[in-house]
N, C-alpha and C positions, 0 to 999 in steps of 0.2 A: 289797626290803630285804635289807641285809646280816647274814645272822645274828647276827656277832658284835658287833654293834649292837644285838642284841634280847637282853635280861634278865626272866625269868621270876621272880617274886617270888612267895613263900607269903603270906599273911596271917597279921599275927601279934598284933596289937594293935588296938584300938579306932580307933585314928588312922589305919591300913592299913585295919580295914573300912569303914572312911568314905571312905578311898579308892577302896575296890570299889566300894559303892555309888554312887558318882558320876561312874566311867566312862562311862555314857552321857551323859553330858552334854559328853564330848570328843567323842564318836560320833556324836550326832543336833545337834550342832547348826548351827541352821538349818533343822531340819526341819518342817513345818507340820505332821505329824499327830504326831511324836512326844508321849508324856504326862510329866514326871518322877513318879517313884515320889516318897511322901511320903518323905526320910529318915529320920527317925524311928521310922517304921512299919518298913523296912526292916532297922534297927536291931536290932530288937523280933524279927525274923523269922529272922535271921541268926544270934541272940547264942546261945551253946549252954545259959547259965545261963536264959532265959526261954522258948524255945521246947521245948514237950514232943516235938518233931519227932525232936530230941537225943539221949531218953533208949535208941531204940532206931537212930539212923541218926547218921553220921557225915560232916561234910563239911571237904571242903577247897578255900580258894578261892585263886584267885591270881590276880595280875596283871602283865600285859605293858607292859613300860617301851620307850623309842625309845633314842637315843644320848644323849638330852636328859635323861632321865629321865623322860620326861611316857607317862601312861601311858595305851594304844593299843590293851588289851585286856585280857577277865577271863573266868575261866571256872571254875564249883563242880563238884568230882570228890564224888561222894554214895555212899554206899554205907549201904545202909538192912536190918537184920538180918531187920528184919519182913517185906519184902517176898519176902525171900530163905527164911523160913521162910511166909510162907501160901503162896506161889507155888511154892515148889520148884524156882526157879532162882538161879544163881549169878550174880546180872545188877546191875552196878551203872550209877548213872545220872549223866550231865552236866546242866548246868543253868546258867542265868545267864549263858550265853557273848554276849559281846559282844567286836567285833574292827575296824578298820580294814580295809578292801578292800588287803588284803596275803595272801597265801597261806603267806608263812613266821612270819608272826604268827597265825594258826590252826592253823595244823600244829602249831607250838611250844605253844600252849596244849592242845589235843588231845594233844599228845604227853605232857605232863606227867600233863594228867587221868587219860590212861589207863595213866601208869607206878606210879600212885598206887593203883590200882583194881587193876592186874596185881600188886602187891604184896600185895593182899587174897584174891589167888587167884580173883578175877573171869575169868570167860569171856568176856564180853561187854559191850557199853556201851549205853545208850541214851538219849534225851533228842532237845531238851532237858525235866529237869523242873523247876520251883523248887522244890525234895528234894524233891517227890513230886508224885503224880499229882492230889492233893486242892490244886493251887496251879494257878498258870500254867505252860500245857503246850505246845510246839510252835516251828517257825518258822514262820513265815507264808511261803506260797510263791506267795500269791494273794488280793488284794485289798488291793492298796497303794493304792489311790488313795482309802480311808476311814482314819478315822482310830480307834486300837484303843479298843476300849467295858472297861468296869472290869475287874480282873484276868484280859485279856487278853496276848499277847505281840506286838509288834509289832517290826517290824525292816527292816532296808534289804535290797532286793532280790540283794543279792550275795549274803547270808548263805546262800541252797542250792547257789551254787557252790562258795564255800567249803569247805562240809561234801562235799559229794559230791568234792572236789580233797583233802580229805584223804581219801578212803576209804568215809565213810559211804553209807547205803543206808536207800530208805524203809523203815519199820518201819510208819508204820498213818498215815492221815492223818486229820483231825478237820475236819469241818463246822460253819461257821456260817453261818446263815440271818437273813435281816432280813423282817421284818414289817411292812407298813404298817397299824397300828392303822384308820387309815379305809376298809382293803380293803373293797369290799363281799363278798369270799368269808366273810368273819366272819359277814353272816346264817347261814351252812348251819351253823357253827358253836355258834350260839347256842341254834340250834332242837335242833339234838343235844342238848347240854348242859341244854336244857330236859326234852327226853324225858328223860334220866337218871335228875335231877330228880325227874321225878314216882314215882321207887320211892323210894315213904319210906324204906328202910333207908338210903341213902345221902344224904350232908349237906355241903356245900363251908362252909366258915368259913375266916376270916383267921385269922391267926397272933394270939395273947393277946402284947401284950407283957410283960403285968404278972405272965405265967406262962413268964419267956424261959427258965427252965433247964428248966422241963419241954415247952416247944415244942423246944430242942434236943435233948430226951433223945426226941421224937416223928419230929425232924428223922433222925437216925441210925440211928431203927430201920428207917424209911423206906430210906435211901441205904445201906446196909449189906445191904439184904436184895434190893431192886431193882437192886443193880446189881452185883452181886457175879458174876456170868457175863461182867460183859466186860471185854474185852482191859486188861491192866495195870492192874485195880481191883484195890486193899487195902483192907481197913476201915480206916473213920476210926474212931478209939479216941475217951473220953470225952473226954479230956485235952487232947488235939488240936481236937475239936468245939470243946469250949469257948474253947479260945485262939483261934480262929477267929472263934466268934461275940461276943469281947468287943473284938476289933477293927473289926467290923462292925458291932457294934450301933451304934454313931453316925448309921451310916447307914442302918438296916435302917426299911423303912416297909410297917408291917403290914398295908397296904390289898394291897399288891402278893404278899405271901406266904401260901400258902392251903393249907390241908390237906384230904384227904377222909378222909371215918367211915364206915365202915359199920356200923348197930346199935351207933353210941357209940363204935368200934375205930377208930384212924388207920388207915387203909389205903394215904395216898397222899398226896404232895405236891410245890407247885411253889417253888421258891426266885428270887424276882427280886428286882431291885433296881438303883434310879436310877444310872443312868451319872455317875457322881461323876468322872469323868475328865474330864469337862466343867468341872468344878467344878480339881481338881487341874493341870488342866494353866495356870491363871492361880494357882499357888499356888508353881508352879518350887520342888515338894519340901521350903517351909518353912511351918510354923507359925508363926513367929513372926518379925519382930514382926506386920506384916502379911499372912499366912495366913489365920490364921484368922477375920480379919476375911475374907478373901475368900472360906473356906468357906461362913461362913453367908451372906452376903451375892449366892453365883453359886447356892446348893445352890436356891432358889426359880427358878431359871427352866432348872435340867435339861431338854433337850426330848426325852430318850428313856430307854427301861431294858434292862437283860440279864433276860431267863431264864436263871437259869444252873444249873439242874436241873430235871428231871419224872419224878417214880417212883411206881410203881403196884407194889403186893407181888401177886408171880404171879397167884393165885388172884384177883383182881379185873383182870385187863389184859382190854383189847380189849370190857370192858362200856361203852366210852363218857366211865371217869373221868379219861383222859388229856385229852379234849378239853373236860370239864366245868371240868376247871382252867385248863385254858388260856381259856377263855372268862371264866371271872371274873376274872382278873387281865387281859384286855384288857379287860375293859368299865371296870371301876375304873382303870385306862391312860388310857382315854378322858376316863373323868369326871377323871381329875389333870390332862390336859394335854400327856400325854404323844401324839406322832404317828408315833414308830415303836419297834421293838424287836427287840435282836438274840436269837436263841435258841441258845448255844454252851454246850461244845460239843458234837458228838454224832459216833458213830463212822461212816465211809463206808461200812460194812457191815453201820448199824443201817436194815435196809431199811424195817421197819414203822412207827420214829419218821419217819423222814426225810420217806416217804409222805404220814403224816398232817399233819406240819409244811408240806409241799407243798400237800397237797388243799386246806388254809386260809388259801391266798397265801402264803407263807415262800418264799422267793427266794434262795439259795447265792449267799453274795457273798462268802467266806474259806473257804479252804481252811490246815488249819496241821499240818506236816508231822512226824513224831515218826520220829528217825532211828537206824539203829543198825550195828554193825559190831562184828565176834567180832576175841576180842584172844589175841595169842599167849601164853597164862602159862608157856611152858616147862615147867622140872621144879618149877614152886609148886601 
């Protein structure tokens, strides 16, 4: 492409971010595993007046036009205070990049992100994240021939040349594992999860939904304290939890979400939930008029779910209740109907998860790449 044929655009109004959000939809079409994002949802996640994301991080999105005007790529330049005050680095993030198999049409957008970020006195860049690490994280640089499970990233295989043709460099790669619910390695599992079990101080229960703000306020103390050692975790604040779980709640099914106790104390828990991408991708990102008849109508015959957390606060790890959770949400799996499940995502250097994810059939079938590269800020 001829540069001066490529027009870089800010986002500046409701009608331009309806425009970002539906770049891929010039990008993947025709693709059999892509999903569209609901817009709406999208909407909701993007706008700075309703996302608590906002009140400490800052984004800016743009998008890449052709000679036509039609536009051929987008990419969100983030820069988030919080991250920058718990972590103690000067590191802002990309996200949302989507682009045509063109290399001056990523360079250009990379270029912008990062002229945005270097005016912030940013050192460095990395992503992608959707503003942060509590959303969808990564390129996929392995396992295209599936198609992405719920707040997943998914993307066409050029997208690592791309990034690595402008400069980028791996930063941490992230694992996803699939599960065959009818594995028979689930017996050795169950019998673990039974010994447990038998010490009465400990107790596996479903999520209350009838108690959802204080399962969230259970859920955070959980995810905040179990996972705060690794690579690129921040806490997830009240604010943020809950905008999260009242987007989710539509879809959350308490049979699959499980907590442990010990002596009546939450000590631990697992977050899953039905692959509704299955559901959204016959929804092509509208609710209306016909969406949401298609929601309720496909959400009955989901045939699989994500794990998309498992956390055990320190002082209880490696007694058994990682695996005592995971066994009650596959047997309740079973009894739903469900016949397999992905477990994402978890870090390539979490040797002990990956292990146990392993030892009870879990199979690595995605790999999703988190990249990054030092930016020159000169004299800022």
């Amino acid at each position: 492409m001829i540069e001066s044929k490529l027009r870089i655009k800010r986002v500046e109004n409701k009608k331009e971010l309806i425009e970002f959000i539906k770049v891929p939809w010039r990008i993947y079409k025709g693709d059999k595993h892509w999903v569209p994002p609901i817009v709406a949802d999208q909407i909701q996640v993007l706008s700075t007046d309703k996302n608590p994301f906002f009140r400490h991080g800052e984004a800016e999105l743009f998008i890449a036009y052709d000679s036509q005007a039609l536009p051929i790529g987008r990419i969100a330049a983030i820069y988030d205070t919080f991250y920058k005050k718990y972590r103690g680095e000067n590191i802002g993030l990309f996200g949302y990049f989507e682009s045509i198999d063109d290399i001056d049409v990523a360079r250009s957008l990379f270029s912008v992100a990062e002229d945005w970020l270097k005016s912030k006195g940013v050192s460095k860049i990395i992503g992608p994240f959707n503003l942060s690490i509590h959303n969808e994280v990564g390129v996929l640089v392995d396992g295209f021939d599936k198609p992405p499970i719920f707040m997943t990233t998914y993307n066409k295989p050029y997208y690592q040349r791309l990034l690595e043709e402008s400069g980028y460099t791996k930063e941490k790669d992230l694992l996803a594992y699939w599960i065959d619910v009818y594995n028979r390695n689930h017996d050795k599992l169950f019998k673990l999860a039974e010994r447990v079990m038998r010490n009465q101080c400990y107790r596996i229960r479903k999520a209350n939904m009838r108690k959802f703000d204080e399962e969230i306020g259970n859920f955070i103390k959980i995810y905040n304290s179990a996972w705060m050692d690794n690579w690129g975790f921040i806490p997830l604040n009240d604010e943020e939890a809950k905008f999260m779980a009242k987007r989710l709640k539509p879809l959350v099914d308490e049979d699959i979400i499980a907590f442990a106790e010990h002596s009546g104390e939450v000590v631990g828990c697992i977050l899953s939930i039905a692959d509704y991408n299955f559901v959204f991708k016959k929804m092509n990102g509208s609710l209306f008029p016909f969406g949401i008849v298609k929601f309720f109508l496909y959400r009955r015959h989901i045939p699989w779910a994500r794990v998309m957390a498992l956390g055990v606060l320190k002082e209880h790890r490696f007694k058994g209740i990682e695996s005592a959770l995971i066994a009650y949400v596959l047997k309740n799996g079973l009894r739903k109907g469900f016949y397999g499940a992905e477990l994402s995502w978890t870090l390539e250097d979490n040797i002990a998860v990956n292990n146990l994810i392993e030892k009870f059939g879990g199979v690595r079938y995605k790999v999703f790449r988190v990249y990054g590269k030092d930016l020159d800020v000169g004299g800022n």
